[in-house]
Each structure stands twice: as C-alpha cells, then as structure tokens.
C-alpha positions as CSV (number, residue, x, y, z in Angstrom):
1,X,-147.0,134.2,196.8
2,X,-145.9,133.7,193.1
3,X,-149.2,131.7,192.5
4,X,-151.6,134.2,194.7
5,X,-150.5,137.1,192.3
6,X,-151.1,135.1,189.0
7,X,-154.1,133.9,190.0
8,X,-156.7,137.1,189.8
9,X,-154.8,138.2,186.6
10,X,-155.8,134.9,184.8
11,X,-159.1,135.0,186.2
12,X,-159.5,138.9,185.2
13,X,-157.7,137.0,181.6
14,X,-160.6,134.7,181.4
15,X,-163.5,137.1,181.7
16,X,-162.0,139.4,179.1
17,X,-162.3,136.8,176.9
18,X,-165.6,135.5,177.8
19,X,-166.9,138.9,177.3
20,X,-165.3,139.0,173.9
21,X,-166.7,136.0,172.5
22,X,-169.6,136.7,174.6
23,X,-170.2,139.8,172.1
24,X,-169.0,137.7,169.0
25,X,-171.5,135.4,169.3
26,X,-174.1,138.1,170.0
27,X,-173.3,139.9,167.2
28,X,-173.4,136.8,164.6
29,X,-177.2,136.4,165.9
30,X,-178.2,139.8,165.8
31,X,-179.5,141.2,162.1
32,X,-177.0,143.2,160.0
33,X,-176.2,147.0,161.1
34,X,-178.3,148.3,158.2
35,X,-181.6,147.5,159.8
36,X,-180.3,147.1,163.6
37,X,-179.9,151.0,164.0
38,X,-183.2,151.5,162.3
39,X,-186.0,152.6,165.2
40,X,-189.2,150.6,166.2
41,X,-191.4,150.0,163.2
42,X,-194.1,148.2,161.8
43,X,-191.8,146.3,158.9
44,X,-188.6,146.2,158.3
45,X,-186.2,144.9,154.8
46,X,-182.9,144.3,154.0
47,X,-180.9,143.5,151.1
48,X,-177.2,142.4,150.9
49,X,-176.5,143.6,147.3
50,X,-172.5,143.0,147.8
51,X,-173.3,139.2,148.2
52,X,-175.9,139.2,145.7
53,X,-172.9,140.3,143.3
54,X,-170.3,138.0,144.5
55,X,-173.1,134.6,144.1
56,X,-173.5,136.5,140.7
57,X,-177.1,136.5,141.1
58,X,-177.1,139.7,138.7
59,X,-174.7,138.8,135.8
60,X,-177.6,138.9,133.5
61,X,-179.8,141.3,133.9
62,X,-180.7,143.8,131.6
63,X,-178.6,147.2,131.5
64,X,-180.0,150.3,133.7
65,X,-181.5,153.2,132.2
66,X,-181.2,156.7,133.9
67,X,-183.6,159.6,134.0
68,X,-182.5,163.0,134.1
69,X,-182.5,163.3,138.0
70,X,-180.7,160.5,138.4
71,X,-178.0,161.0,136.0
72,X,-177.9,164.4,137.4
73,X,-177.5,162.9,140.7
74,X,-174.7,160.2,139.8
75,X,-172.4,163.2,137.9
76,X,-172.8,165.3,141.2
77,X,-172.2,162.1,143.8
78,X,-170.4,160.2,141.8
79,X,-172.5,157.3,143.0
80,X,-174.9,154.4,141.2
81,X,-177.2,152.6,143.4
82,X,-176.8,149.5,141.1
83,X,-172.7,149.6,141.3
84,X,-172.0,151.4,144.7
85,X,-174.9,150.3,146.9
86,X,-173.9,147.3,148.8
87,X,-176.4,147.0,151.6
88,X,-180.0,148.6,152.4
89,X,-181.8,148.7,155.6
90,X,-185.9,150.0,155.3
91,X,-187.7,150.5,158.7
92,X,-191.5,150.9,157.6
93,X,-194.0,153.2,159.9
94,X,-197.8,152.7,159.6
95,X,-199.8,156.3,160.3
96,X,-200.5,155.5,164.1
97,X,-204.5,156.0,163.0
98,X,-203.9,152.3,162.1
99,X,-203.9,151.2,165.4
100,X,-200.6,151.9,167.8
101,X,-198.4,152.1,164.7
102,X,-195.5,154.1,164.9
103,X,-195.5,156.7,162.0
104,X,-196.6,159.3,164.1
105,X,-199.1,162.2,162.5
106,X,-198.4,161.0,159.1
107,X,-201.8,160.0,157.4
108,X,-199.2,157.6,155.2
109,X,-196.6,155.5,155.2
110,X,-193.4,156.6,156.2
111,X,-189.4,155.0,156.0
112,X,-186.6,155.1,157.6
113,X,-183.5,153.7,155.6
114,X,-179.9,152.9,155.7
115,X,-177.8,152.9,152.8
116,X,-173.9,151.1,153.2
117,X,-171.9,151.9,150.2
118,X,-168.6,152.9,148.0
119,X,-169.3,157.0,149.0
120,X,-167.4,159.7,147.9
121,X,-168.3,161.7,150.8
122,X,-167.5,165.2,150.0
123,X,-169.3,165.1,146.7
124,X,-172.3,164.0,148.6
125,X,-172.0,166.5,151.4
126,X,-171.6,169.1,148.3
127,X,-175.0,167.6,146.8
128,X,-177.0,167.3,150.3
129,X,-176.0,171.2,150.7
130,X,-177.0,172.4,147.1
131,X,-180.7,170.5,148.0
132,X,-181.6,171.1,151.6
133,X,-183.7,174.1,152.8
134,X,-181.6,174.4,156.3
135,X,-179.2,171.7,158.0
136,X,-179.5,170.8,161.8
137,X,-176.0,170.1,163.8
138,X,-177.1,167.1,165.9
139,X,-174.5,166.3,168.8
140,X,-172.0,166.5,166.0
141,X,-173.8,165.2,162.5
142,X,-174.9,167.6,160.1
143,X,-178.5,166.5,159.2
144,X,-179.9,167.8,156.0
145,X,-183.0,168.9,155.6
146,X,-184.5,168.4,152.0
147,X,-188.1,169.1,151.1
148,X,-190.1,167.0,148.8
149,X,-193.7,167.6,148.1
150,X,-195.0,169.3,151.1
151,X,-192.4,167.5,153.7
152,X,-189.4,166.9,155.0
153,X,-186.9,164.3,154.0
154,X,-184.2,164.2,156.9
155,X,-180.7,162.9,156.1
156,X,-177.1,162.3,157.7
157,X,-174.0,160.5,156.9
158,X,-173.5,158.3,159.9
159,X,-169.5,157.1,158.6
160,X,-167.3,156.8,155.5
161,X,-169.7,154.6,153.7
162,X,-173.2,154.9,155.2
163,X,-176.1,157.5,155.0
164,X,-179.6,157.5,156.8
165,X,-182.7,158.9,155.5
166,X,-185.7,159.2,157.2
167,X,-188.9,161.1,156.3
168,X,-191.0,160.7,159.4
169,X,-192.7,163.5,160.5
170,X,-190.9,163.4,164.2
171,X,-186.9,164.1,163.9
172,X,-186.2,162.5,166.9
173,X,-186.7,159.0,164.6
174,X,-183.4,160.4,162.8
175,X,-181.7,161.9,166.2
176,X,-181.7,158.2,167.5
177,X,-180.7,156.3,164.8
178,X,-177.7,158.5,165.1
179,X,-177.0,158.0,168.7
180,X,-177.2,154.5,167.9
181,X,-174.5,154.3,165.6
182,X,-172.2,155.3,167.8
183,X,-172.3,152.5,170.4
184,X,-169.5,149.9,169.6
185,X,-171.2,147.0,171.3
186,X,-174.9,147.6,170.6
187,X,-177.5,147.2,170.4
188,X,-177.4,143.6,169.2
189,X,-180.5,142.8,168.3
190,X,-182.5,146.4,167.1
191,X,-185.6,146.7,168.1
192,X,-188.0,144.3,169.9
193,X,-190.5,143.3,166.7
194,X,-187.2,142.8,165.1
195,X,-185.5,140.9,167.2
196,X,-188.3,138.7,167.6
197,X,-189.4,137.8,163.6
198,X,-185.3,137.9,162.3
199,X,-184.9,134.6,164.1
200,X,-187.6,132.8,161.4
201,X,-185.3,134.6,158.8
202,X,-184.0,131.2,157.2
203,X,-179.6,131.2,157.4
204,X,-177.9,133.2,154.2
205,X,-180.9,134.9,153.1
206,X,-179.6,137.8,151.0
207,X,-183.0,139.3,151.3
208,X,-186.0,139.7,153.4
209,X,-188.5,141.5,155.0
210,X,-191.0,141.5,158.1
211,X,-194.4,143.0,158.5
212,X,-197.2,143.6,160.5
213,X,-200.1,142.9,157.8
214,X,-203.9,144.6,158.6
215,X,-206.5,142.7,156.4
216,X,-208.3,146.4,157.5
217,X,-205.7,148.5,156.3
218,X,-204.1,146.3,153.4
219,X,-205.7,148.7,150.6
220,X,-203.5,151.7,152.3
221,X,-200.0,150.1,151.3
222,X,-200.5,150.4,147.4
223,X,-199.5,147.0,146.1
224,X,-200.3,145.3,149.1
225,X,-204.1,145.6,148.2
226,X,-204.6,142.1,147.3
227,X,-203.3,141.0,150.4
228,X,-206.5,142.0,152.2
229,X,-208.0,138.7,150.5
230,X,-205.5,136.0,151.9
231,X,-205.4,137.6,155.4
232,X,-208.4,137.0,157.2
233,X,-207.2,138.8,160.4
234,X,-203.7,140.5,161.5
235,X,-200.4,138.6,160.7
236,X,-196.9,138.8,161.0
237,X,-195.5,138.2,157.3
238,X,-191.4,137.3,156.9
239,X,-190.4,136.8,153.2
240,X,-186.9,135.6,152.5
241,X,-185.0,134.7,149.4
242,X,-181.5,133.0,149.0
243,X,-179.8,132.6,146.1
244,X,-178.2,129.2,145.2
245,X,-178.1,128.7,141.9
246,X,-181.7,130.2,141.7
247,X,-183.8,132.4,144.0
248,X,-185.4,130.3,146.9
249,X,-188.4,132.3,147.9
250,X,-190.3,131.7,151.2
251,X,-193.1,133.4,152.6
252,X,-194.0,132.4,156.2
253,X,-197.2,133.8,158.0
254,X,-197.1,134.1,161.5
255,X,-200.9,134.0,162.7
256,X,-202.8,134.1,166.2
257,X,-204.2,130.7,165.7
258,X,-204.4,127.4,163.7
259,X,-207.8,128.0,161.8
260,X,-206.3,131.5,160.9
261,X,-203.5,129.4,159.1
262,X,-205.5,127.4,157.7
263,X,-207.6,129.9,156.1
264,X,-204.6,131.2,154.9
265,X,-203.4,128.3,153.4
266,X,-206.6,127.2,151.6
267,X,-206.8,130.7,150.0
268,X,-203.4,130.6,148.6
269,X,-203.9,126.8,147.2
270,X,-206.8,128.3,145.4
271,X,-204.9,131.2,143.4
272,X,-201.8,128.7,143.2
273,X,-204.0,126.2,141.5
274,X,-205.5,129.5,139.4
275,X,-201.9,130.2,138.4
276,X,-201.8,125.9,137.7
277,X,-204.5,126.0,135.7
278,X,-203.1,129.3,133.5
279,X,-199.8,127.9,133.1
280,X,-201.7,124.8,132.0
281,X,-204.0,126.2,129.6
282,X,-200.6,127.2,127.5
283,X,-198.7,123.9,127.9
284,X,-200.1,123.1,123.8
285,X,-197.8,126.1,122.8
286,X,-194.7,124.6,124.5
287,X,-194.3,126.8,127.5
288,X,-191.3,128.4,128.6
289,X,-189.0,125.8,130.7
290,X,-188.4,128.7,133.0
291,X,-191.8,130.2,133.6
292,X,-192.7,126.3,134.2
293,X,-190.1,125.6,136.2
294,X,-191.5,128.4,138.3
295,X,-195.0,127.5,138.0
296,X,-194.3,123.6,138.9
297,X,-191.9,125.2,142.4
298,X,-194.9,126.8,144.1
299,X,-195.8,125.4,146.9
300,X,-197.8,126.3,150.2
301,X,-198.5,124.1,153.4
302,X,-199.8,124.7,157.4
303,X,-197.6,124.1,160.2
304,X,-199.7,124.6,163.0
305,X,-200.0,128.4,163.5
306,X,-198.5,129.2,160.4
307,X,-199.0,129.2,156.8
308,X,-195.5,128.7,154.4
309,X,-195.7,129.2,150.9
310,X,-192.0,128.3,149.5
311,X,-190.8,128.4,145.5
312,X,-187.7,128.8,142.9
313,X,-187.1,131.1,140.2
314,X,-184.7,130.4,137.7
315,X,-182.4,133.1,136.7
316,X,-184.0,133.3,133.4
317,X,-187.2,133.9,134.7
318,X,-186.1,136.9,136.5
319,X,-184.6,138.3,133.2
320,X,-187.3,137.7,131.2
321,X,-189.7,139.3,133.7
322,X,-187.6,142.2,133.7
323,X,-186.7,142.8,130.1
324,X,-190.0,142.0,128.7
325,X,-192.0,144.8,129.6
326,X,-194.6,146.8,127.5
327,X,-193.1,148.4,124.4
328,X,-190.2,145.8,123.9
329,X,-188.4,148.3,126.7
330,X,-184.8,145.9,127.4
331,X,-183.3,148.1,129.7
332,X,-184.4,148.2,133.7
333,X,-185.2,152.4,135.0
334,X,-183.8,153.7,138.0
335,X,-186.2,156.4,139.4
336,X,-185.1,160.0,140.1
337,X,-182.9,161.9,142.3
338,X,-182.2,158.3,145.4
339,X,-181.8,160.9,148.1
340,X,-185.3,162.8,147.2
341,X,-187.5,159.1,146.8
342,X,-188.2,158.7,150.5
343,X,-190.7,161.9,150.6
344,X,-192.9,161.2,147.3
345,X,-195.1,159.2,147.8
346,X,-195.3,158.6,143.8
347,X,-191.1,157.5,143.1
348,X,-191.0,155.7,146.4
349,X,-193.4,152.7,145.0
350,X,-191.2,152.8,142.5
351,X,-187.5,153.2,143.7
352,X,-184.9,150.6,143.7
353,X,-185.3,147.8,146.8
C-alpha cells in the first residue's frame, strides 16, 4: 500500500521537474527579454552593454560630451545611457506601403525599444509627467504620452529597471508589449521572424541585429542607401559582433537562391578589393598597424544560399575612428533628451545604439 501511495507522488515529482528544466532550457535558446517582448517587426537589435563593460571592450574610448537636453535630462533622471544602460532591445517597423510591413500608416520608419537599466524610478516617473501631453492607465501601467514633432512617442515603465518606448502610430504595439511582460514563462522565443534568424546569431555575441533588406526601398532607411547596390533582390541580413580581445564582426545574408548569393558576394569582393587597393595606395607612408590589421581581416565567401562577410577590429581602431573626427573633436556626443529620440526622425539616426 506503502509503495502504491509513493508512486504517483514521484511520478507527479518527476514531471515538475521535467517541466522545470523543460523551461530552462527553453529559455537559454530563446533571445534576451529586451527584444523577446518587442512585437512583430521588420528588424530587430540588441546590445548587452553590461557585458561589453565587464570584457572591458570600452576602457578606452573617448569621454562623452552632453548637450543641453541631455544634461538636462541626466540632472532630472539621474540616469547616463553610457553608465546606467545595461541592455537595449530595437524592434524596427517598415511603413506597410513597403510591402506587408508592419509600421502601420506611418510613411517612415518607426521603433519599438526596450531599455534594462540602474533607474531611479520616481525621478523618471517625475520627468515622464513634466513632458507628456496626457498619460493612459493601461490594465495597471501608466503610459506616457510625449509629443515630438508632429507625433506621438508612447512610454511605460514595465519593472524596477526597464522602460519601453514605442513611437508607432498604433498603441496597441505598446499595450502588448506590456501584456507580455507579465507572463513568467513566455513567450520564449518573441516573435516568429525572430525566432527564426536569432538561431544564425553566432554564441556570445554581445551585439546584433536582423533585417528584412528591400534593394527597392533601401534609399528609405537613410544610411542604408548604399545597400541597394550589394542587394540585388530581398534578403534577410543578421550582423553580429563578439568581443574577444577585438570586435569579431560577421555579416551573413540570407538570400532566396544561390546566384543571388553569389551576386552578393562578387559585389562585396569588388569594394573589399577597392578598400585593398586604398589601404594599399598608403602602405609608402607606413600605415597604421591597426587600420591594417583591419583592412588585412576583411573577408567575404558563399555558402550555398548565403553570402558571409566576416572581419576584426582592433580596439585601437575603434578609438581612433571615434576620436578622430572633423575639427580634432576627442570627445564622443550623446544626442538630446533619450526619452524624446524615438519620434524625430533627425536625433534618432543619430542616438546612441
């Protein structure tokens, strides 16, 4: 009898802890929370600043400079993107004129984006208040309405130490990133394009990003335009980088056939052996050992239905590149106010990613 009643309790044991590791394991394979709440989109990128700082990957870079706004912005908050930010999820919506893309009615681009952080909460609740035309109470968040140039900039603290801002024309994009957040056990992957391109995202990468890429619509995304001319028809792009001692950049192209590829390939071996040929043309006046260090890393192949361009930067090149900028300028800007970037369309080429 003994052994009948033990039974169904280790049994109902067993599957508890299936289940358990079960989720574990689901969770370890899914991408980080930053960009798993985001909603469907056309591109998606993430960075893990709080490993980037612990690898040291940004012991020597130049020192920030603050604008007014931002500096006004940091006394009120008390928070500085390039001490407190730690992670940073970007969901990326094509106008749906491009073809089935989800930004709605916008004739633009429009983000969603997660920030995980050191917040001081009731300062930035204070701020959000002091800026926002009206606030919404959605199923218990407060979501702050801010307008920026002729729209609306939506954003919500979802916890203690992460805020969502969204400025797509539909707040239901908002409303569900929300619900989202408050499921303990998912969703583990995000959302299907996603789930389906973070698998090629190579293991460790502290940064990365996957888009949809139009050759037709290219030109629209600012400093994508070049793109148009190594794209021959509609790809999926993931870009990773991993730091290990230097930044390992890879940039795999995920196209509908083998002589797409391959036109893709062939057109990147021509600029790489432009860029060859430049760092050439210098080598008489003793070139930097970084910049050809760089130079001599770049490297792009086919594998079947896909095109992979790989390279290194040394840590000096990424200093040099950002201290040696027009005017003898040493110090590195961070735009205006972060919170009002997402709805100009002029400080959100230029805010920090």
């Amino acid at each position: 009898m003994r052994t009948k009643r033990t039974l169904p309790v280790l049994i109902a044991v067993l599957a508890i802890a299936a289940a358990i590791v079960a989720i574990v394991q689901l969770r370890k394979r899914a991408p980080p929370e930053a960009v798993r709440l985001l909603p469907g989109a056309d591109g998606f990128f993430y960075i893990n600043l709080k490993w980037i700082r612990t690898f040291n990957a940004t012991n020597q870079l130049p020192a920030v400079s603050r604008d007014p706004d931002y500096q006004k912005f940091v006394e009120e908050t008390g928070f500085q993107f390039e001490r407190d930010l730690e992670e940073a999820g970007f969901a990326v919506h094509y106008p749906s004129s491009w073809g089935g893309a989800t930004g709605g009615s916008a004739t633009e681009p429009r983000f969603s984006e997660i920030f995980v952080g050191k917040i001081d909460s009731g300062k930035l609740t204070a701020y959000l208040r002091k800026i926002a035309a009206s606030v919404d109470n959605y199923r218990g968040f407060e979501i702050y309405n801010v307008p920026v140039e002729g729209r609306t900039v939506r954003v919500a603290l979802l916890s203690y130490d992460s805020v969502v801002v969204s400025n797509h024309p539909d707040e239901k994009v908002i409303q569900g990133i929300l619900e989202r957040s408050r499921k303990l056990a998912s969703p583990f992957g995000g959302p299907q394009f996603l789930r389906q391109y973070y698998k090629k995202v190579p293991f460790a990468s502290l940064s990365w990003a996957i888009l949809r890429v139009d050759p037709a619509q290219a030109g629209s995304l600012g400093g994508l335009t070049g793109w148009a001319l190594l794209f021959p028809k509609p790809a999926v792009l993931v870009i990773s980088g991993r730091y290990l001692r230097a930044l390992h950049l890879r940039a795999e192209a995920f196209t509908q056939s083998e002589n797409d590829a391959r036109a893709i390939t062939d057109q990147a071996g021509a600029f790489l052996s432009l860029f060859h040929s430049a760092e050439a043309s210098i080598g008489t006046q003793g070139p930097d050992v970084d910049v050809k260090a760089f130079f001599e890393s770049l490297k792009v192949e086919r594998s079947g239905d896909r095109a992979i361009l790989t390279a290194t930067v040394p840590p000096g090149f990424i200093k040099k590149v950002l201290t040696e900028a027009p005017g003898g300028d040493s110090t590195v800007a961070i735009p205006a106010v972060p919170m009002k970037v997402p709805g100009s369309k002029r400080k959100q080429q230029t805010q920090p990613q």
